[in-house]
C-alpha positions, 0 to 999 in steps of 0.5 A: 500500500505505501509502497506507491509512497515509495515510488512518489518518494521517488519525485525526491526530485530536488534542484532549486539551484541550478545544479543537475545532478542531486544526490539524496541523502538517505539517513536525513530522508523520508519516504513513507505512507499512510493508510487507514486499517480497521477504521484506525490510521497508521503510517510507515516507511520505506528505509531502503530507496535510491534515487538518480536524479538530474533536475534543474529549476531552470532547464525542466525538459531536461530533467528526469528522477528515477527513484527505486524502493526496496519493498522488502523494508517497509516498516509500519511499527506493527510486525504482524502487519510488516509481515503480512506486507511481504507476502503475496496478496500485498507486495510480493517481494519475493516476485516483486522486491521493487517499486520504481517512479520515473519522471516523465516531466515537470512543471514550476507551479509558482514560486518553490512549487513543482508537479512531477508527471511520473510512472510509478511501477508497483508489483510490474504494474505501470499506472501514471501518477502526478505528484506535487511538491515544494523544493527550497533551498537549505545549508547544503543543498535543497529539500524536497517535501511533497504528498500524493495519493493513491489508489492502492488496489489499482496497482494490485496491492491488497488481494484476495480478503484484502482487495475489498475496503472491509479492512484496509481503505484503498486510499494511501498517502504517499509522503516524502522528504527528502534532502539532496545535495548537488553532485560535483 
């Protein structure tokens, strides 16, 4: 379910500056989910993802970011539910150990807000996804904040008993946060 999170993560696409090539730095980022299971909220994350991104404010056509994310390292706090994520009716790491977002084009929609037009594959499915997020600037580098929801069951995520909303609604917010530093 939050595994879309990760591949939104993925619009870790960072580059107020003019620099082209970013590099995240994983230990002060986030890409995490949130969903709802019996009536109740709950959120996790993603502790394993790489990102390739080239992204500059000034030249947007030229600008690409592919984020892939480790589904095997979501982890929601609750280890009956991380389990269960693994396994075939969820995720299916052990035939589909990766989610992956890859930009296809971006837009300024004023000042430090950006949208990423983007493909984000979950379990081999490709659905297009577009993710708004803000870049500023900071002491080294820029952070890239953003959410986008998803329909989780449009990507196959949640089969057999889990595939109605009885249990777990449909709907997942993917968050990421995420500081990149340009590359030299």
């Amino acid at each position: 379910m939050r595994l879309l999170l990760a591949a939104l993560a993925v619009v870790v696409v960072i580059g107020a500056a003019l620099a082209a090539n970013w590099r995240i730095v994983p230990e002060q980022s986030r890409l995490g989910f949130a969903a709802t299971q019996a009536g109740t909220s709950f959120e996790g994350t993603f502790r394993r993802f790489t990102a390739e991104v080239r992204f500059d404010a000034a030249d947007l056509s030229s600008s690409r970011a592919v984020v892939v994310i480790d589904m095997a390292s979501a982890e929601t706090g609750n280890l009956e539910r991380d389990v269960a994520l693994q396994g075939s009716d969820w995720f299916a790491v052990s035939r589909f150990p990766q989610a992956r977002f890859e930009t296809r084009s971006f837009r300024n929609v004023g000042a430090d807000r950006f949208e990423a037009d983007a493909d984000l594959t979950i379990r081999d499915v490709t659905r297009p996804v577009t993710v708004p997020f803000t870049l500023r600037p900071v002491a080294d580098g820029v952070r890239a904040q953003g959410e986008v929801t998803i329909d989780r069951s449009v990507w196959g995520v949640g089969q057999g008993q889990w595939a109605s909303e009885q249990w777990v609604r449909h709907a997942v917010t993917v968050r990421f946060d995420l500081l990149a530093t340009p590359l030299p």
